[in-house]
C-alpha positions as CSV (number, residue, x, y, z in Angstrom):
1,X,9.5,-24.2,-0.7
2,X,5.8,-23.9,-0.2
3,X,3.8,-20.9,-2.3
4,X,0.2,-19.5,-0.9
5,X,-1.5,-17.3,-3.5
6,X,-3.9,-14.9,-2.3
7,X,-6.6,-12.8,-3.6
8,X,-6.9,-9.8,-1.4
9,X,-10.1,-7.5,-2.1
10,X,-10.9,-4.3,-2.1
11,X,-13.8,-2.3,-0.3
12,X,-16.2,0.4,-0.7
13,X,-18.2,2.3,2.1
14,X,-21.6,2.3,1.3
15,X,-22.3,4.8,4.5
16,X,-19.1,6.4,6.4
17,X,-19.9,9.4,8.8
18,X,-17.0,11.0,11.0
19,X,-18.4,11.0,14.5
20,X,-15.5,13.0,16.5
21,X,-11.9,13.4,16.8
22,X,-10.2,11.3,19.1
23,X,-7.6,12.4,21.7
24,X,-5.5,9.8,20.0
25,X,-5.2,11.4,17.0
26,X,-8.2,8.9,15.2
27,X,-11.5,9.6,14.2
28,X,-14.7,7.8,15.4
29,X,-16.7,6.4,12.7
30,X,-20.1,4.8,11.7
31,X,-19.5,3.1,8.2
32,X,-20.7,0.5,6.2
33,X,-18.2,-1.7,4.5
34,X,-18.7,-3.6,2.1
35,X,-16.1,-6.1,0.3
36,X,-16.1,-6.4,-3.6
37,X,-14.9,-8.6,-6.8
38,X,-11.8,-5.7,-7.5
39,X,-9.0,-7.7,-6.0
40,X,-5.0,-7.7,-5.8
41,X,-2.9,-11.2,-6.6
42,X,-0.5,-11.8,-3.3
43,X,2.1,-15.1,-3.5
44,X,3.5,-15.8,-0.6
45,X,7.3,-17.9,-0.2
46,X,8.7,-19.6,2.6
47,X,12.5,-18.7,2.2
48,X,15.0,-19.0,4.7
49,X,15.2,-15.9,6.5
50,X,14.5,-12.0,6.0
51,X,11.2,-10.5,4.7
52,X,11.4,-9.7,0.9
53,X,8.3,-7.6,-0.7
54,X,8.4,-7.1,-4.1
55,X,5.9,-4.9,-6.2
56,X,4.7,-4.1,-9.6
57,X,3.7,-0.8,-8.5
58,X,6.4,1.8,-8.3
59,X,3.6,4.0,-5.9
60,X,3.9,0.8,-3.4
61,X,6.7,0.8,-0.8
62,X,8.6,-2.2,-0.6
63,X,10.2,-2.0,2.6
64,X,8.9,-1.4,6.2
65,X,6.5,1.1,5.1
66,X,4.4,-1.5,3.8
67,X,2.0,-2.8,6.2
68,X,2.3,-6.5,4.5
69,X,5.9,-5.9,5.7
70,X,4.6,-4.7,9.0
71,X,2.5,-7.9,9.5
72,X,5.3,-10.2,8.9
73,X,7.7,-8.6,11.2
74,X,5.3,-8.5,14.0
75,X,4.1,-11.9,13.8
76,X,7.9,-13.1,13.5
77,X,9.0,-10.8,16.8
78,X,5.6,-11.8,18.6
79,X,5.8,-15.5,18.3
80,X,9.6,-16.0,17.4
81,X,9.5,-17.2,14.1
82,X,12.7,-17.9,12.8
83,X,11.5,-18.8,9.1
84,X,11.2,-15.5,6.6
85,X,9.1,-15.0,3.2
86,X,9.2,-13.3,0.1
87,X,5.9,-11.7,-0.9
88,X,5.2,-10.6,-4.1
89,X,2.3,-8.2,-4.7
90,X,0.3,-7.2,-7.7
91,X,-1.6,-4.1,-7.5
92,X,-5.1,-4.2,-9.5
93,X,-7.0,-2.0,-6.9
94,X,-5.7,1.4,-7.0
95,X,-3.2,3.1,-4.3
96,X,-4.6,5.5,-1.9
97,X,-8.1,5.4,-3.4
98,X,-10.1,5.1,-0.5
99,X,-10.8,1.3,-1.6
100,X,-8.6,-0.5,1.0
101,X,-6.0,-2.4,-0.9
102,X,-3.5,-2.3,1.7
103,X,-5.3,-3.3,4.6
104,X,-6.6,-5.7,2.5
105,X,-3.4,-6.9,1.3
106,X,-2.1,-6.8,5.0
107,X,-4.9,-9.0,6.1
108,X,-4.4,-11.5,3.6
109,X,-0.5,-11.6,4.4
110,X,-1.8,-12.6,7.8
111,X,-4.0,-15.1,6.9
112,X,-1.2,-16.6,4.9
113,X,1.8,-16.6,7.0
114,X,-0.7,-17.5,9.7
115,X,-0.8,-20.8,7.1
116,X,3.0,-20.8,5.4
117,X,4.5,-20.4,9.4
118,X,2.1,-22.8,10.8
119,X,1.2,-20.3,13.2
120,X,-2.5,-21.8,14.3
121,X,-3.6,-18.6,15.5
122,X,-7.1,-17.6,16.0
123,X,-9.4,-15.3,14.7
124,X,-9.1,-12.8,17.9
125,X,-5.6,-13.0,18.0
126,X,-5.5,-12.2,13.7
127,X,-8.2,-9.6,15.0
128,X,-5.7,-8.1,17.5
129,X,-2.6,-7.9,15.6
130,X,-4.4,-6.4,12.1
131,X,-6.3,-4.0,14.0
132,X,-2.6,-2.5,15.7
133,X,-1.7,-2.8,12.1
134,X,-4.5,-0.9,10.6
135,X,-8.0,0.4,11.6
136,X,-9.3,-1.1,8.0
137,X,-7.5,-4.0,8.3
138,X,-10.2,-6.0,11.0
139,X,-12.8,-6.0,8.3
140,X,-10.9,-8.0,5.7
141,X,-10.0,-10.4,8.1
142,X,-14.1,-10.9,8.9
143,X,-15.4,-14.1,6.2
144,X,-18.3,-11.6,5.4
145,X,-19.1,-9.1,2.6
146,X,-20.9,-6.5,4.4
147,X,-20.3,-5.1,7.7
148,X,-20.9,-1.9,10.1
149,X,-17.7,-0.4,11.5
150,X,-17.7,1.5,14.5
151,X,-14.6,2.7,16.9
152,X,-11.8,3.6,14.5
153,X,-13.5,1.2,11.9
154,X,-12.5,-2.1,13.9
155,X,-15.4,-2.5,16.5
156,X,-17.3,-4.9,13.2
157,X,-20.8,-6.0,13.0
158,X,-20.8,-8.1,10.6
159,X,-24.2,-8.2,8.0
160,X,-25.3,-12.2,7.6
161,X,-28.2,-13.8,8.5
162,X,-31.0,-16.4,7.3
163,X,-32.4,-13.6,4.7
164,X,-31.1,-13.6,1.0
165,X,-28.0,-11.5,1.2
166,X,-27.9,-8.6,-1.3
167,X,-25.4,-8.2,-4.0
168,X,-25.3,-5.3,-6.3
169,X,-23.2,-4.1,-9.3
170,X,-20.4,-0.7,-9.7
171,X,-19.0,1.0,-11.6
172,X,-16.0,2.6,-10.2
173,X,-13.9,5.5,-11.5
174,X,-10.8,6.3,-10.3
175,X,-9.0,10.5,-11.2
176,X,-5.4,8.4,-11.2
177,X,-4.0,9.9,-8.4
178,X,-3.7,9.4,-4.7
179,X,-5.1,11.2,-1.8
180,X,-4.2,10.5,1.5
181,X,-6.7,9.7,4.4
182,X,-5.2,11.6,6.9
183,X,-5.2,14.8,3.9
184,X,-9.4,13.9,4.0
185,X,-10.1,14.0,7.6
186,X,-7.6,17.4,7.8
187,X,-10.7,19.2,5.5
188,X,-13.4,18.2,8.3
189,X,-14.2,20.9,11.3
190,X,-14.6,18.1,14.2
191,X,-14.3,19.1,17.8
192,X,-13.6,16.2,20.0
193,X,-17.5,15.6,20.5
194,X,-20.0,15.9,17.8
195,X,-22.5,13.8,16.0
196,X,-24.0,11.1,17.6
197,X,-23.7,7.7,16.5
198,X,-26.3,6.5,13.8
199,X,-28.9,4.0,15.0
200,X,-30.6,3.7,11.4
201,X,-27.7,1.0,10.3
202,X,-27.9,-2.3,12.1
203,X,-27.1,-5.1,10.0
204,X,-30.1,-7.1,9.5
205,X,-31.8,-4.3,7.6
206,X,-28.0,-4.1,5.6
207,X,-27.9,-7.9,4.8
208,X,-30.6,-8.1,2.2
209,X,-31.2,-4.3,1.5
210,X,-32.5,-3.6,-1.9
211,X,-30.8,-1.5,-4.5
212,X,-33.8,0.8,-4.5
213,X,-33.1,1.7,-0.6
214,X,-29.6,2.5,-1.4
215,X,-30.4,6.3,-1.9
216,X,-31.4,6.2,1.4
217,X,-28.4,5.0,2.7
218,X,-25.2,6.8,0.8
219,X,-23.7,9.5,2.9
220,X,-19.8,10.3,3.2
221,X,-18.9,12.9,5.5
222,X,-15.5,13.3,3.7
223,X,-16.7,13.6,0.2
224,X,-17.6,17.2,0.4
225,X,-14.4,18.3,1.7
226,X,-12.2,16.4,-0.6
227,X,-14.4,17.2,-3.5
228,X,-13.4,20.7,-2.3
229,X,-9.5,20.0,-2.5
230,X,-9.8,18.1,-6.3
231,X,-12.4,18.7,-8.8
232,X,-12.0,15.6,-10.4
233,X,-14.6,14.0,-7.4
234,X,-17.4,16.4,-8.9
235,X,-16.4,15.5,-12.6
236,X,-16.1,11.9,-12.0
237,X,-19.6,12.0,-10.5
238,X,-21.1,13.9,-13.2
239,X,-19.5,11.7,-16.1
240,X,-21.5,8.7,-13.7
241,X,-24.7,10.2,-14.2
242,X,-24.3,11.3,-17.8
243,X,-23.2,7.3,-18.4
244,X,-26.8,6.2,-16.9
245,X,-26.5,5.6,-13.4
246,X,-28.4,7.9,-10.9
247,X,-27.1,6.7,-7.3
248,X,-22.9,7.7,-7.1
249,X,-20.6,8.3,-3.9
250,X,-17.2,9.0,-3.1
251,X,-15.7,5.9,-1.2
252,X,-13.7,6.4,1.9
253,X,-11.3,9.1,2.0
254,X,-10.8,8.8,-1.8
255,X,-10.6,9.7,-4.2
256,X,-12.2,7.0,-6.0
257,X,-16.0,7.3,-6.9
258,X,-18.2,4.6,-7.3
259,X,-21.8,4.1,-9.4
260,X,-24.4,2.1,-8.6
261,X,-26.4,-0.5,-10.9
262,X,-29.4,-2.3,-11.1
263,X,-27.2,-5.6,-12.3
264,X,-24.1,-6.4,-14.4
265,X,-25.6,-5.9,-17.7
266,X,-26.4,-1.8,-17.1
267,X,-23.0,-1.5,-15.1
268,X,-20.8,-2.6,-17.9
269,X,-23.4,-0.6,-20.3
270,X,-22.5,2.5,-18.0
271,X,-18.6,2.0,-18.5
272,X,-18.7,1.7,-22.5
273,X,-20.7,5.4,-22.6
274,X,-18.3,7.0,-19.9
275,X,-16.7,9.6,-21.2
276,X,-12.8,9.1,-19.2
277,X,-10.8,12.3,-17.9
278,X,-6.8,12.6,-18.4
279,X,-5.9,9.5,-16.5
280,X,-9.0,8.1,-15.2
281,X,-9.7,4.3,-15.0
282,X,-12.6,2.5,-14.9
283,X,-13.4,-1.1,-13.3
284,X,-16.9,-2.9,-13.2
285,X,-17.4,-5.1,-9.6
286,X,-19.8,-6.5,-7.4
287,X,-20.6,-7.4,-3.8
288,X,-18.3,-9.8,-2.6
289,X,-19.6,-12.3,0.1
């Protein structure tokens, strides 16, 4: 039977302001994602029939909770496809962290059965199916490492061009334990209008943007009220600094917090002097184009 293996990556916003509830329920966004080297391992199985997801992470769902599972079933009812697959996951990039492992894994189990089913989709119609999926999901199906969202996160722009494209080294730290997005957005005080949209990110000045303009450019409307919920956002952040790096930001809903460094040497530097809390981990990435 044929085997894919996969490589799904996680992400990191290095901008993300809430913009307005929407009467559906979703939030309006600007945010700047940006894909990195932190990935999970995905095999995919042609077998007979049925959709099988197994796990190594007792936190992960194996059933129709799981939005891998969710892909394969609705490209198996939308297009009729008689065939089934067993997809094994293995979870490096923490659950619920605010670092998009399972929209990444979800897009990458599209790409893949897209391949295993002999599907010949195209990119809209991937597009179209992840985003009903997911709002995340649209960016890890783009072939780009940086990229402004905008909508519920799946209107993409993505950041490439003719100018050197920027790649910069994390640290990331994350408390251990899960917070949910819609628990994040709950802590905001949105009406249904507020905040304009952000003209200052377009994504040539994001392609090839230099590590000293980042301070310019980190803002998270949802750090403040998660890092009132759990302390650990504030600790995490202060370990960060007291390890050597000056520039740090909650990413996404959380709760993980990342670092920034000038390069690879004074990011790993940075992890051997950070003092860990009670169940913290710590992981050293990059940009990801």
């Amino acid at each position: 039977m044929p085997v894919i293996n996969l490589k799904p990556p996680a992400k990191i916003n290095l901008y993300l302001k809430v913009l307005r509830k929407r009467p559906d329920g979703y939030h309006d966004i600007d945010t700047v994602f940006e894909r990195i080297d932190l990935c999970d391992e995905l095999t995919l199985k042609a077998i007979p029939e049925d959709i099988v997801v197994k796990c190594d992470d007792p936190q992960v769902p194996c059933d129709k909770r799981n939005l891998i599972y969710k892909a394969a079933q609705m490209l198996r009812e939308r297009y009729s496809v008689a065939a089934g697959v067993e997809m094994t996951l293995k979870k490096n990039i923490p659950v619920a962290a605010g670092l998009g492992g399972a929209s990444s894994d979800c897009a990458y189990a599209l790409r893949g059965l897209n391949e295993l089913w002999d599907l010949k989709l195209n990119k809209s119609q991937l597009f179209e199916i992840g985003s009903a999926i997911g709002a995340d999901v649209a960016f890890f199906l783009l072939d780009c490492g940086r990229a402004i969202g905008r909508g519920k996160g799946e209107i993409l722009e993505p950041c490439a061009g003719r100018q050197e494209k920027s790649i910069f080294w994390y640290l990331l730290v994350n408390p251990g334990f899960p917070v949910l997005a819609k628990d994040a957005y709950e802590g905001l005080n949105l009406g249904l209008t507020s905040a304009p949209s952000d003209s200052r990110i377009n994504p040539v000045r994001l392609n090839g943007i230099k590590f000293e303009d980042l301070g310019d450019l980190l803002s998270n409307s949802l750090e403040a009220p998660v890092e009132r919920k759990f302390r650990a956002i504030s600790d995490m952040k202060s370990e960060i600094k007291k390890a050597g790096l000056k520039l740090s930001m909650m990413s996404g809903s959380g709760p993980t917090v990342y670092g920034v460094a000038s390069g690879k040497e004074e990011a790993l530097e940075a992890k051997s002097r950070l003092l860990l809390g009670n169940g913290w981990q710590a992981f050293v990435a990059r940009t990801l184009w």
